[in-house]
C-alpha positions as CSV (number, residue, x, y, z in Angstrom):
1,X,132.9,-73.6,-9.6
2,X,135.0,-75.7,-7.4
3,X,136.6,-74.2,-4.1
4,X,140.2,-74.4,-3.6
5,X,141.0,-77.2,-0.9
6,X,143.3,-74.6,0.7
7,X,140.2,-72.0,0.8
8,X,137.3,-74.1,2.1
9,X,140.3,-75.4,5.6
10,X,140.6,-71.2,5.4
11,X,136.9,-70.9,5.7
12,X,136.3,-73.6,7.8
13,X,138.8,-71.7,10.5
14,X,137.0,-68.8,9.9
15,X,133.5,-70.5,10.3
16,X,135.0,-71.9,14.3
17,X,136.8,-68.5,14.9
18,X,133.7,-66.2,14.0
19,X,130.7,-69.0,16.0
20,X,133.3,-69.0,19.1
21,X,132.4,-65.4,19.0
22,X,128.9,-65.5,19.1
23,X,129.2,-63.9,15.1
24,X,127.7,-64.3,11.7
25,X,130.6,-65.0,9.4
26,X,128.3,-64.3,6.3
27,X,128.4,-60.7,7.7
28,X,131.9,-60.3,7.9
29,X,132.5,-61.8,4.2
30,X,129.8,-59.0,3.6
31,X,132.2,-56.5,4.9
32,X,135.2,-58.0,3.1
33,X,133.7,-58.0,-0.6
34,X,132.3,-54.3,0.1
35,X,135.7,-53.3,1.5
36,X,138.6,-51.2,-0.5
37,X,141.9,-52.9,-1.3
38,X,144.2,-51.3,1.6
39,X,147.1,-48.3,0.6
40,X,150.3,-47.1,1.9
41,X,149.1,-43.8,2.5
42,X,145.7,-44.9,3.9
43,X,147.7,-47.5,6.3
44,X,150.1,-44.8,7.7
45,X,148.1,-42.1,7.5
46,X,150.4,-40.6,5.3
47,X,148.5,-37.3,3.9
48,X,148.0,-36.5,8.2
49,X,151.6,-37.3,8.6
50,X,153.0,-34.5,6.4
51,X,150.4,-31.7,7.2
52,X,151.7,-31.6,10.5
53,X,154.5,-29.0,10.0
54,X,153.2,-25.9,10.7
55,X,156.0,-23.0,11.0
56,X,155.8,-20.4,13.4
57,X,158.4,-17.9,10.9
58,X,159.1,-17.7,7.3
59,X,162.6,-19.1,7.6
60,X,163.0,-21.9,5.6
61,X,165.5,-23.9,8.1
62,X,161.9,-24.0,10.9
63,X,160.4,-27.0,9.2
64,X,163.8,-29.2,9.3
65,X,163.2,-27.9,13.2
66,X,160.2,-29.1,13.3
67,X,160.3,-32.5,11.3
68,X,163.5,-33.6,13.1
69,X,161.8,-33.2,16.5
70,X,158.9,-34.9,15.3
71,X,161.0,-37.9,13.7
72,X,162.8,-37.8,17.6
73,X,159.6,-38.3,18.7
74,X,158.4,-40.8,16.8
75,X,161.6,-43.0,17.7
76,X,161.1,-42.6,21.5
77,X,157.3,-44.0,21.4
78,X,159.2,-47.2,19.6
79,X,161.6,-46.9,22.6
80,X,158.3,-46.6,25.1
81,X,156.9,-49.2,23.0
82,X,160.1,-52.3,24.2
83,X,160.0,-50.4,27.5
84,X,156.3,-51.4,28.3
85,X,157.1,-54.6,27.0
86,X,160.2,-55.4,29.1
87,X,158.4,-54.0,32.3
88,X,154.8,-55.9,31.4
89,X,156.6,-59.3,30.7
90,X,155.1,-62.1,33.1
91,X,158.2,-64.7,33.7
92,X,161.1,-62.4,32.3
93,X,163.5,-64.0,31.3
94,X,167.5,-62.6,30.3
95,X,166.9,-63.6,26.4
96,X,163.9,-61.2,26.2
97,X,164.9,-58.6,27.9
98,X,168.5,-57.9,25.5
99,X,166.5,-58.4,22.5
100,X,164.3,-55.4,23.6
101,X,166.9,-53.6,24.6
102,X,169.2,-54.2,21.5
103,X,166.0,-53.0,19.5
104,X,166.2,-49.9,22.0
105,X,169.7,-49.2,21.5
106,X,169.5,-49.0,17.9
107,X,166.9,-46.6,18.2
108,X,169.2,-44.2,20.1
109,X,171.8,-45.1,18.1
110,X,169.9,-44.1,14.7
111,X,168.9,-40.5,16.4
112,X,172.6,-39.8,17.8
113,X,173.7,-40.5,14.8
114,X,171.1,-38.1,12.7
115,X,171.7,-34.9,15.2
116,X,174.3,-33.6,12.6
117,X,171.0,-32.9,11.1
118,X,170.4,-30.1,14.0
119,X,174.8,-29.6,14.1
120,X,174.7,-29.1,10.4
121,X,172.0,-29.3,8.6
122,X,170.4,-25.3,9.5
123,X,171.6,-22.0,8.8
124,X,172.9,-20.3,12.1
125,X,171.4,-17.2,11.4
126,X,168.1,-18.7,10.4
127,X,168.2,-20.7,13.4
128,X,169.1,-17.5,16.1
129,X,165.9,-15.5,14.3
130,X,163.2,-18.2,14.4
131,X,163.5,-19.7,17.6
132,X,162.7,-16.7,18.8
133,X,159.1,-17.1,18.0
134,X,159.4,-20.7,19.8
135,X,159.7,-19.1,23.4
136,X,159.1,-20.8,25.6
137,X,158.9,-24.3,24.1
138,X,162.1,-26.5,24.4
139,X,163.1,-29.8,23.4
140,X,163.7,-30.0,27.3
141,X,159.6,-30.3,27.7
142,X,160.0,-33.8,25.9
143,X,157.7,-36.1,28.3
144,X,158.2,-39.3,26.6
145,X,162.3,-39.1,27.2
146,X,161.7,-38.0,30.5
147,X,159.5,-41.7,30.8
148,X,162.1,-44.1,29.1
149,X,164.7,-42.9,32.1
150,X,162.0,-43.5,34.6
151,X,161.6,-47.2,33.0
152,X,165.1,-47.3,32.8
153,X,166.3,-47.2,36.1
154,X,165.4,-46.5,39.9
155,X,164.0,-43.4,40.2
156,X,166.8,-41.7,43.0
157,X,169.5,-42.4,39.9
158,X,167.5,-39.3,38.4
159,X,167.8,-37.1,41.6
160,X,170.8,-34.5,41.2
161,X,173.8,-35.8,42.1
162,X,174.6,-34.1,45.3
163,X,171.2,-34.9,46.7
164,X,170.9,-38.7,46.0
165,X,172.4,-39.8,49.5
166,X,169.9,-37.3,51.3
167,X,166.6,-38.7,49.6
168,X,167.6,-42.4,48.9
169,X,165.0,-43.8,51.1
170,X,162.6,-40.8,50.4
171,X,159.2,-41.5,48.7
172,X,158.8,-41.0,44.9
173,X,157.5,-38.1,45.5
174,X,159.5,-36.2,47.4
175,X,162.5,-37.5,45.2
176,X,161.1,-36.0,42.3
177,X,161.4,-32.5,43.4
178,X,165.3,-33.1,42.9
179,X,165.5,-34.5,39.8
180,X,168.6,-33.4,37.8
181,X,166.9,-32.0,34.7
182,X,164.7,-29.6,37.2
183,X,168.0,-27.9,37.5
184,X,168.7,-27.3,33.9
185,X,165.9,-25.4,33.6
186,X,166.4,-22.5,35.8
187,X,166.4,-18.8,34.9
188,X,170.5,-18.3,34.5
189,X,170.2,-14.7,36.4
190,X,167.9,-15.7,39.3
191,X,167.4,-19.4,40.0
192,X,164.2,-19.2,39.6
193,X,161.9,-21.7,38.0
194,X,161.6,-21.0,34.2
195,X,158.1,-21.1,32.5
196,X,159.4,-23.7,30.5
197,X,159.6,-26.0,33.3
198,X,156.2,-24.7,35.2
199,X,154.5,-25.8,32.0
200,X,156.3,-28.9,32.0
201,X,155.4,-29.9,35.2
202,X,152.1,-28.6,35.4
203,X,151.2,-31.0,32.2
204,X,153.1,-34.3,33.7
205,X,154.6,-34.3,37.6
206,X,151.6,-36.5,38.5
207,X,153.0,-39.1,35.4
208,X,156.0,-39.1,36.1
209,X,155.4,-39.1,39.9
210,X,153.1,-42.5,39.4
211,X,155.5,-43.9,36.2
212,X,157.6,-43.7,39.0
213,X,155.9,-45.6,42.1
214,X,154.3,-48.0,39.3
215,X,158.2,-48.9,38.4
216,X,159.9,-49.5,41.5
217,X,160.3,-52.8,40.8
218,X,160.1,-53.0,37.8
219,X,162.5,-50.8,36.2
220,X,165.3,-51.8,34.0
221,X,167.7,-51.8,37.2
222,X,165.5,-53.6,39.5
223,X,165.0,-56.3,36.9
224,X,168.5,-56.4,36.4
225,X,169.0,-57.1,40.2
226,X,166.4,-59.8,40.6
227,X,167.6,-61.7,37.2
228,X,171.3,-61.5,39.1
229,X,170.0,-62.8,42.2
230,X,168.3,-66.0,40.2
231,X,171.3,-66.6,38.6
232,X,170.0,-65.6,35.5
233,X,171.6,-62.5,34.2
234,X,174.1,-63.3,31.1
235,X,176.9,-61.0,30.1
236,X,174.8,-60.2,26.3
237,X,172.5,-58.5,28.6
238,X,175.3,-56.9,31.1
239,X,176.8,-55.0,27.7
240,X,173.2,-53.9,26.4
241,X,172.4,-52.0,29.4
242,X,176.4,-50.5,29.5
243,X,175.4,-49.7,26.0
244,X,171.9,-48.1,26.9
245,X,173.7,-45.9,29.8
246,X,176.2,-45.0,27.2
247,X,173.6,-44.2,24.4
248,X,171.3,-42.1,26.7
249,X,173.5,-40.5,29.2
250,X,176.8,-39.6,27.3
251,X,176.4,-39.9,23.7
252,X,172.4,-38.5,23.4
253,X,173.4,-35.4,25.3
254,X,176.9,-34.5,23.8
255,X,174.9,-34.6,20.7
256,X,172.6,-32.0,22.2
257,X,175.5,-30.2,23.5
258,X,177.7,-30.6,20.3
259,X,174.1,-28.7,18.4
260,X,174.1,-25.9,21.4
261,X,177.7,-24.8,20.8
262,X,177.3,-24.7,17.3
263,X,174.3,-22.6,17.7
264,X,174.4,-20.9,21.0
265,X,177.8,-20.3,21.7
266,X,178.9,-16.6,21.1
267,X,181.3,-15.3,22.6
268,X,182.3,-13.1,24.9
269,X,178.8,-14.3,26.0
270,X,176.8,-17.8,25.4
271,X,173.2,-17.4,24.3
272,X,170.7,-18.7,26.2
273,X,168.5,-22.2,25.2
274,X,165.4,-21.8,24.1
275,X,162.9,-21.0,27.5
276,X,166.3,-19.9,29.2
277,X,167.4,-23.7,30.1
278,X,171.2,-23.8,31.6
279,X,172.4,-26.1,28.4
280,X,176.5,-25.4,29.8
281,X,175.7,-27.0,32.9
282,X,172.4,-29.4,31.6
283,X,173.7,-31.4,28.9
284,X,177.7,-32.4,29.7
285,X,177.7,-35.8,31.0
286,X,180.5,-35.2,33.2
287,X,179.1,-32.4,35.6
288,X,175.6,-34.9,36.0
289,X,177.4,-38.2,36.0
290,X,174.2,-39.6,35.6
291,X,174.7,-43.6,35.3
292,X,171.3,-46.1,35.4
293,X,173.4,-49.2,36.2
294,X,176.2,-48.5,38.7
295,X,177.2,-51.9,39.7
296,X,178.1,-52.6,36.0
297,X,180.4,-50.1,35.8
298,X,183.8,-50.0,38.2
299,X,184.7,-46.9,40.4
300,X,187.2,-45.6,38.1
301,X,184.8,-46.0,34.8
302,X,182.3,-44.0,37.4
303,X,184.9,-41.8,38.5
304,X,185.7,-40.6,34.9
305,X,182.2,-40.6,33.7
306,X,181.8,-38.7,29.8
307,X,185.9,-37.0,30.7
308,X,187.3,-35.9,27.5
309,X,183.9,-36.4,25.1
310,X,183.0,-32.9,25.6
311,X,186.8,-31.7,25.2
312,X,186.8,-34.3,21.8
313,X,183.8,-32.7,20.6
314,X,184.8,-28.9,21.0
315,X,187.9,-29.6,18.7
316,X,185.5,-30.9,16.3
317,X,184.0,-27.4,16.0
């Protein structure tokens, strides 16, 4: 039987590729005619993938819990995933930097978009029972977000607001002992420490403390700055990162915080978050006025940080 022309050039490439290597391509064609035809479910691991919803209650509303903060997940290794590349890029250049961060964008966008799922999509009185038996885990103890806003701008951005002048030429270290979300995660009647965020910490201070030193230049700001002081910033990637400040510190939260009054607020007295985290103070963009890239916004846009969202949202409810 003849071989295809098309086949034997195939082989051929194969024959240099496999020799260059120091291998016997017989053996590999060995492999390949011994080999089963790939699946779906094999390629994704699919039967793994849904076995790993295991409920804590009988409440039916848990697994839609659990699933959703495992899809959230899921999307913010794809967002780790452009980070690494933006930051690991020899010879950046503007081009490949907004197509990463469009991809980025649309990833928040997808999952601010989806949290009705959380506003909507559980029974309230389901919800109040099980998370009971979720103390003291908390969406707050997500590591990976905590990393795409250490990729995403300098580190002393993240300190609390009315400490960033005092440590702005402090070490990494020392800065990280400020950083806003710490503060979100105090006991409401003491002001101590929760358990929630001694876990946290315990499990990745030294991470984020070295994501942190490792990034110094090479976060999404810094980059920013040395592409404008080249000359080559262009306005397309100007309005992706407004759109990534926007995405991550105003609309990802107020979706958060638009799920914790549905859920948490009772009056004459709000329920605390899961692990006791201050979610009235936490999440509203307004009181953190949180921004990665100041010098793209003007002092009035900063003055009036996420005013009215919050206000717009309640009515919703």
């Amino acid at each position: 039987m003849s071989i295809n022309p098309e086949i034997e050039t195939r082989l051929a490439l194969l024959q240099e590729k496999y020799e260059a290597m120091g291998q016997d391509m017989p053996s590999y064609l060995d492999g390949l005619l011994h080999a089963d035809f790939l699946t779906y479910w094999d390629y994704i691991h699919l039967d793994t993938l849904l076995s790993l919803q295991s409920p804590k209650t009988p409440f039916p509303d848990e697994e839609i819990f659990i699933m959703y903060h495992q899809i959230t997940e899921l999307y913010f290794k794809l967002v780790l995933h452009e980070c690494k590349q933006i930051t690991e890029k020899q010879s950046l250049t503007a081009d490949f930097f907004t197509t990463r961060l469009k991809r980025i964008n649309r990833y928040f966008e997808a999952l601010t978009q989806s949290f009705e799922i959380m506003v909507d999509g559980m029974e309230k009185d389901q919800f109040l029972k099980f998370r009971m038996s979720l103390l003291p885990a908390s969406g707050f103890q997500s590591g990976q977000y905590r990393m795409i806003e250490i990729y995403a701008t300098d580190f002393i951005n993240l300190v609390a607001r009315d400490k960033r002048e005092e440590l702005r030429s402090a070490a990494i270290e020392e800065q990280f002992d400020f950083l806003y979300w710490k503060f979100g995660a105090t006991e409401l009647s003491t002001g101590k420490k929760t358990l929630t965020l001694r876990q946290f910490e315990k499990k990745y201070a030294k991470t984020f403390i070295e994501l942190g030193e490792a990034n110094t230049q090479l976060n999404f700001n810094a980059l920013l700055q040395q592409l404008q002081s080249e000359g080559q910033s262009t306005p397309f990637l100007e309005d992706e990162l407004r759109r990534l400040d926007v995405n991550v510190n105003v609309n990802w939260p107020l979706s958060h915080y638009k799920s914790a009054v549905r859920y948490l607020n009772r009056e004459p007295e709000e329920i605390k978050a899961t692990g006791g985290t201050n979610w009235q103070k936490y999440l509203p963009p307004r009181f953190q006025k949180r921004i990665f890239y100041p010098s793209l916004w003007t002092v009035e846009q900063i003055e009036n940080w996420g005013k009215g969202w919050v206000d717009d949202v309640l009515k919703e409810l």
